[in-house]
Every structure is written in structure tokens, then in C-alpha cells.
C-alpha positions, -999 to +999 in steps of 0.1 A: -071+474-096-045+496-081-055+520-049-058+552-058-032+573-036-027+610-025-014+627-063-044+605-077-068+620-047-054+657-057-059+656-097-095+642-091-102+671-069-090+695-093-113+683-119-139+704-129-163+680-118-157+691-083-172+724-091-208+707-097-208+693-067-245+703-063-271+685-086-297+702-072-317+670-067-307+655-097-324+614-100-293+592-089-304+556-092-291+522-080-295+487-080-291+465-048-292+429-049-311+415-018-311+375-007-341+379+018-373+392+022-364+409+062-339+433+042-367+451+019-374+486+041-346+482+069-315+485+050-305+516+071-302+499+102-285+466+118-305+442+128-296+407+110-265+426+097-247+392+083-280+390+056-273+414+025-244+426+045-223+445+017-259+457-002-264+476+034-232+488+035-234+500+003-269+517+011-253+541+038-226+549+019-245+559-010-275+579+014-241+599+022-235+606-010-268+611-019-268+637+009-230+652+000-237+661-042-280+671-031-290+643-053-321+621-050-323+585-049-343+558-069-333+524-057-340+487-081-342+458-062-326+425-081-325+390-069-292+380-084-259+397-093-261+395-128-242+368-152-239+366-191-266+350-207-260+328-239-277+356-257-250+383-246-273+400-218-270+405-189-294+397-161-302+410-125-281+446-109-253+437-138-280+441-164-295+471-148-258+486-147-253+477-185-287+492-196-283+521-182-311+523-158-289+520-126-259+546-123-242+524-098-245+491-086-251+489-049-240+458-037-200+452-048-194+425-067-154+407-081-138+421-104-135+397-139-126+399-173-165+402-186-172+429-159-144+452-168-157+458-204-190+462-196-192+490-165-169+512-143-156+500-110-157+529-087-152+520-050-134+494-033-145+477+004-107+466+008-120+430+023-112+396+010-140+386+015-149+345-003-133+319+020-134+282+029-142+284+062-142+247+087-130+238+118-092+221+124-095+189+130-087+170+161-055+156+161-070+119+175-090+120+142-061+120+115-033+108+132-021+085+161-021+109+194+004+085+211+027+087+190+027+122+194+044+136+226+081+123+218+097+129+184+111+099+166+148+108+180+134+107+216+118+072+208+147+060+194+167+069+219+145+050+243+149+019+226+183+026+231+183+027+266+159+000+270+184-022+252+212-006+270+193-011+306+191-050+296+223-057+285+234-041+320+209-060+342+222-092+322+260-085+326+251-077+364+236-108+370+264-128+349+289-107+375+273-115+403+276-158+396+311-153+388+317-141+422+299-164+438+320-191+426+350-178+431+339-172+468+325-206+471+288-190+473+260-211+466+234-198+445+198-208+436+193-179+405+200-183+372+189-156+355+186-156+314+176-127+293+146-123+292+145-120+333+165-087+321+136-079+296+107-084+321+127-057+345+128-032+322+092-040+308+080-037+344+099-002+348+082+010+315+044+003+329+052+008+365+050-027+378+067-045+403+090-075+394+096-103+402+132-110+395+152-093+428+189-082+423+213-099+449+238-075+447+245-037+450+253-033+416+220-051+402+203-028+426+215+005+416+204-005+379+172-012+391+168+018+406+180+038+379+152+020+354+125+029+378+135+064+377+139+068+343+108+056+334+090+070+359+102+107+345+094+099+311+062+085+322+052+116+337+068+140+308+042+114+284+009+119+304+011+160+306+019+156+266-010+134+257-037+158+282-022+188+262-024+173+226-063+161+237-072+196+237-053+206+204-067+212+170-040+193+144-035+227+123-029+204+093-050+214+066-031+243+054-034+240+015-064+232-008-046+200-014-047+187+020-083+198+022-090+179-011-072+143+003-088+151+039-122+136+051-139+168+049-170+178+031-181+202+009-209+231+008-216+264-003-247+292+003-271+287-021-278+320-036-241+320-050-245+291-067-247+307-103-216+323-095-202+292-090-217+278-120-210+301-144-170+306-133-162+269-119-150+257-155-124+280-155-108+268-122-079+257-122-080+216-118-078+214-080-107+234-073-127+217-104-119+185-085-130+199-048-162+215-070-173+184-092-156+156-076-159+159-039-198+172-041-197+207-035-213+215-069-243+192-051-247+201-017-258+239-005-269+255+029-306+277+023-293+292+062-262+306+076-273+292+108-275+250+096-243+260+082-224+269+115-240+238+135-229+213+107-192+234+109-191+229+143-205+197+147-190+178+117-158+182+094-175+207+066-155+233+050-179+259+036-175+285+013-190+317+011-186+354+030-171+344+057-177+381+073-214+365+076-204+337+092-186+350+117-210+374+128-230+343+141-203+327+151-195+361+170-222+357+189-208+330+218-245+310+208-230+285+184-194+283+193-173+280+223-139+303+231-125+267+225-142+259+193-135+292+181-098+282+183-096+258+161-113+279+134-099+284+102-096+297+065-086+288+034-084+307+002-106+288-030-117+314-059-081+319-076-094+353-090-092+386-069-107+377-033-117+421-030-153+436-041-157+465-061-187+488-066-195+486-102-211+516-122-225+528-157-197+534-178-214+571-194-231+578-161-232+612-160-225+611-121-194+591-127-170+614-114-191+625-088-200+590-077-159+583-067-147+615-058-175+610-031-163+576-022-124+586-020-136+610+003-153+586+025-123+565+024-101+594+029-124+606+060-130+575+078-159+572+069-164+539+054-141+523+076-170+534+103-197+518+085-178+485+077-169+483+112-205+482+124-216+460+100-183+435+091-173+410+124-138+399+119-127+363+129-133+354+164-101+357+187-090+327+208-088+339+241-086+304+257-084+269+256-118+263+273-123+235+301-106+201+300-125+179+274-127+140+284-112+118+255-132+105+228-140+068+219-121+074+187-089+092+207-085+057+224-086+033+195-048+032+187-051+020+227-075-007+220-059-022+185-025-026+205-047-038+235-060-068+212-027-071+196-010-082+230-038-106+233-036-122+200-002-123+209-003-141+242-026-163+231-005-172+201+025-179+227+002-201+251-005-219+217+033-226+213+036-234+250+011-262+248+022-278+218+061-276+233+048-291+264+032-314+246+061-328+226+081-327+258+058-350+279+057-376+247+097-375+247+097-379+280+072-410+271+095-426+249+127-421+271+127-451+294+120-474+271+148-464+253+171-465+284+159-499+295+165-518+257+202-498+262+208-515+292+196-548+284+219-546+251+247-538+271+242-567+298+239-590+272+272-580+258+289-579+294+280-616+300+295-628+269+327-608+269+330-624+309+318-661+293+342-654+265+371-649+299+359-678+318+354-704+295+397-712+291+399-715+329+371-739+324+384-764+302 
């Protein structure tokens, strides 16, 4: 359904229905739906505005109109919407609308296919209103945080330069014994390698080493590995403290909500809507509706629904106007919590609600020339603004949160990896030490046999010389 501009606005005024503006008290009836017992006698004020929201919006709209053509008012109170029954009927304010007993239906409803034959839609509120609404994840709970404060060039380019530092350290030190034969200087170092490797490894996690350069070149690429690393070091602390306090932002489509962790809910006196249109869905939201629960699990107060929200990764759908004006209210959420709010689109039919009426109503006319004034005047933008709370801003990060057990597990699996590791390496040590001390077991013996073989052999060559001089 199209808005109606300005040439639309002028013919309806020029219609003759204009001129019977005044009913003279004519009986102008309509049917409200209301969820909760508190809304029966106050729905002309605010208190609890999120329950029945758009039937008390509706209300002072229609006691202005009520007022503006001198009508009076007859109001029928339904528990549901109204949905086809196998029959054909049609049950709660729909039904009332259909029959004829209720001119207009008070509390806007979607627009579908069924609807559209069967009454007039007079009035639009201009909201989307039906939303998934959850909290962002934590980016510790989906992905590695450490991984996070370099992109994968800037960690390959550190492997680079690791590799780069060792070769350097290692050509230094291979520099440096050349020299000191040439120069007839005696030296007790003989560094390999991996002497090179525990330099730079030291650098990385800001350790002394061991290994000392013994000349001026050596030193300066020590001194250039420390200060590397120490930059980077720095540059990866005040990364990881930022992305601690960061929602992940990465549940942007129905399909990453569908593959995420999250669970399912709804409001429980929508669930015939849900019921009665969820077969035609398209297959993603059949699959988020059937196979990940939501069909099963429903919220009786808007209030459980915020705490499990805040307090657990649920993505519920309803209003989310009601749900934000509790969350509005600074008692449930935090300005940090509130920034990792979001919303996600799940009925694929129009999002807007519509005012329904009696398609031969005699008021028709009447009924939205009076609300294209409204609109026109400001009017019901007033009374939607005291009633509708619009997503909290996020004014802040909040204080500094401490790190959860679950942030540090990447920390401890490569913690226990380094021991497995090591002790896999003092395994190998033993066992090499082992073979070496049995080797050097079964050296002498071998030596020894050697040289009696080769006495022998000495002593007969030197009986072999003698024995001519002999004879």
C-alpha cells in the first residue's frame, strides 16, 4: 500500500463526504484487541505503555476522531487478532470487522493477501514494527580474540622479520669467528642456529638471553629485535583491551543467525500468527521456526524476555517498540549493553501495520479523511511519540570489563600445547642421552680389540724382518 500524497489528500477533501462531517452523534464502533487485563479502563493514558501499545495508540486517535465528525463510540474488546478458521470465519477483531459489528478495527494489524479481500485498510502507523531482536555477541565467544589485533599481512610480515632477524644474528656471529681467525683471536662461542632462534624468541616475550653478542654488529641487531618487539608488543596489548570491550557485529543475515549458537523465542500471544503464516515462509525462516525451536519456546513477560536477551545469546522476535521501552528504562540494560544491541528482519511479508475497517461502513470516508488529517497535522506523529520508544543510543562504551574465563581459553590450549611439547622434547632428550651413554659403553672395548689386532700384526711383520738376520 502506496502513501497517499498531497493530489490524493485534495480529491478526498473535495468529496462530498467532507460536507457530512457532523454525524450528529452517530454510533461509531470498534474493536480493540487487548493482551492484559491492566489495559481494560486505562487505555487513554501511559502507564505500562509497551502492553497493548498500538491498541492505545489507536484508542486516542480514534477518541479524536470520535470528537472531530461528533460521533459516539462503542468499543468490543477481543483477545486475538483474528485468523481464518477451517470453516472460512473469522474469529476475534478480524471477525468483528468482517461481520459488520465493528466499523474499524482498533489495534493495526499486517497487511496479507486474506485481509485485503475481506476489509478496508484505512490508516497507516508508518513503523516496521516485527523484529528479531538479541544482543551481538562477544567477539571472545565466536572467534579467537588473539588473533585479532594484526591482519594476516601484518602477521606474515612478522614471520618475515623473525626469519630475517635470525638469519642476521646467525651471519653476525659466522662474521664475527672469521675475524677472529684471521686476527689470531681466540674464541670460546660457537654459536649454531638455534642460539639465533632463542634471541629472537626472547625479544618476542620480553626476556633476557642468554646468548651475548661480542661484537658491535651483533649488538646493534640485538638492539634492533628488542625494539621491534617491544613496539609491536605494545601496539598488541592496547588491541586486545579494545577488542575485550567489543561486540563482534557478525550476525548480519538470518543465515548467520541460523548457523550461530543463538536461541530462539517469541511472545506468546502471537503465536497463532506464527502458526497460521509460518508454512508459507520461505525455507530459512521454516528452518529457524521448526528446526532451531522457536515454534517451541515462548516468553508469557516482556520483562524474562529482556533478562534472558541480556544475560544469554537469545534472539527474540516480536514488537520490538515494546521491548525497548523496558530496555529504555536504564533498569535492565547498561549504556554498554545497549551497544551491542541489535535487529534483524524475519517475517518476509510487509514489516508496517495498517488499521483495518468494514469494507461498506458507512463512515468509511470519514474514518480516513480523519486520519490523513492527523497525519497531515502532526498529530499522530504526537501520539506515537509518547507512546513508541525507539532503539536505545549508545552513548558509551561503559567501564573496563575484566576478561572472561572463556576470552582466555585460546591462551590456555597453546599454554598446554608448549607443555606437551616440551615434554615430548625431554622425552627425545632422554632416549638420545641414553643411546649416547651406551655407545659410549661400547666404545673402548672396541678401541682396545683394535689395538690388540694391530700389535699382533706389528710383531709379526718385525718377526717376519728379523728372522733372515737370524739365521
Amino acid at each position: 500500500m502506496e502513501d497517499i500524497n498531497k493530489k490524493d489528500t485534495i480529491s478526498l477533501l473535495q468529496r462530498d463526504s467532507i460536507k457530512r462531517i457532523n454525524t450528529k452523534g452517530s454510533l461509531l464502533s470498534m474493536a480493540v484487541v487487548v493482551t492484559s487485563n491492566k489495559t481494560y479502563g486505562y487505555l487513554g493514558d501511559r502507564r505500562e505503555k509497551h502492553i497493548d501499545m498500538y491498541t492505545k495508540v489507536s484508542y486516542i486517535l480514534f477518541d479524536h476522531m470520535k470528537d472531530f465528525i461528533n460521533a459516539s463510540a462503542r468499543i468490543f474488546y477481543e483477545k486475538e487478532w483474528g485468523y481464518r478458521n477451517p470453516d472460512g470465519t473469522y474469529g476475534g477483531m478480524v471477525g468483528r470487522i468482517v461481520s459488520g459489528d465493528a466499523d474499524m478495527g482498533g489495534t493495526a494489524v499486517f497487511m496479507n493477501k486474506e485481509r485485503i479481500h475481506i476489509s478496508r485498510f484505512i490508516a497507516r502507523l508508518n513503523l516496521n514494527v516485527i523484529k528479531f531482536v538479541f544482543k551481538q555477541p562477544k567477539l571472545s565467544d565466536i572467534t579467537n580474540l588473539f588473533l585479532l589485533p594484526f591482519t594476516p599481512e601484518v602477521w606474515f610480515a612478522l614471520i618475515a622479520l623473525m626469519i630475517l632477524l635470525m638469519l642476521s644474528f646467525y651471519i653476525s656471529w659466522k662474521w664475527f669467528k672469521i675475524k677472529s681467525k684471521i686476527n689470531s683471536i681466540k674464541t670460546n662461542q660457537n654459536h649454531e642456529i638455534l642460539d639465533s632462534f632463542d634471541v629472537v624468541i626472547a625479544a618476542i616475550c620480553q626476556q633476557a638471553s642468554s646468548v651475548i653478542p661480542q661484537d658491535i654488529i651483533g649488538t646493534i641487531i640485538k638492539f634492533v629485535t628488542y625494539l621491534s618487539y617491544f613496539i609491536l608488543f605494545v601496539c598488541y596489548s592496547a588491541n586486545i583491551v579494545s577488542l575485550l570491550q567489543s561486540p563482534s557485529h557478525k550476525i548480519k543475515t538470518l543465515e548467520d543467525m541460523y548457523k550461530s549458537s543463538f536461541e530462539f523465542s517469541k511472545v506468546f500471544y502471537m503465536q497463532p500468527y506464527y502458526e497460521s503464516f509460518a508454512p508459507r515462509y520461505p525455507k530459512l525462516q521454516q528452518a529457524i521456526y521448526y528446526e532451531r525451536g522457536m515454534r517451541n519456546k515462548t516468553f508469557v513477560s516482556f520483562y524474562d524476555a529482556v533478562v534472558a536477551i541480556r544475560d544469554t545469546q537469545m534472539a527474540f522476535i516480536t514488537d520490538k517498540y515494546q521491548l525497548y521501552t523496558i530496555i529504555g528504562t536504564n533498569i535492565y540494560f547498561t549504556d554498554a549493553e545497549k551497544c551491542s544491541l541489535d535487529e534483524m528482519k524475519f517475517i518476509p511479508e510487509s514489516e508496517d501495520l495498517y488499521n483495518p475497517a468494514f469494507k461498506e461502513s458507512p463512515y468509511l470516508e470519514l474514518m480516513k479523511i480523519s486520519f490523513l488529517l492527523f497525519q497531515e497535522n502532526g498529530l499522530k506523529e504526537r501520539v506515537l511519540l509518547m507512546y513508541i520508544t525507539k532503539k536505545p543510543q549508545c552513548h558509551s562504551q561503559g567501564p573496563f570489563e575484566s576478561a572472561e574465563f572463556k576470552a582466555c581459553l585460546p591462551l590456555i590450549k597453546g599454554f598446554l600445547f608448549g607443555i606437551c611439547l616440551s615434554i615430548v622434547f625431554l622425552i627425545i632428550e632422554i632416549v638420545s642421552s641414553i643411546f649416547k651413554q651406551i655407545r659410549k659403553r661400547n666404545t673402548p672395548n672396541i678401541l682396545i680389540i683394535n689395538e690388540e689386532l694391530m700389535i699382533n700384526e706389528n710383531n709379526i711383520i718385525l718377526m717376519d724382518l728379523i728372522e733372515p738376520f737370524c739365521n
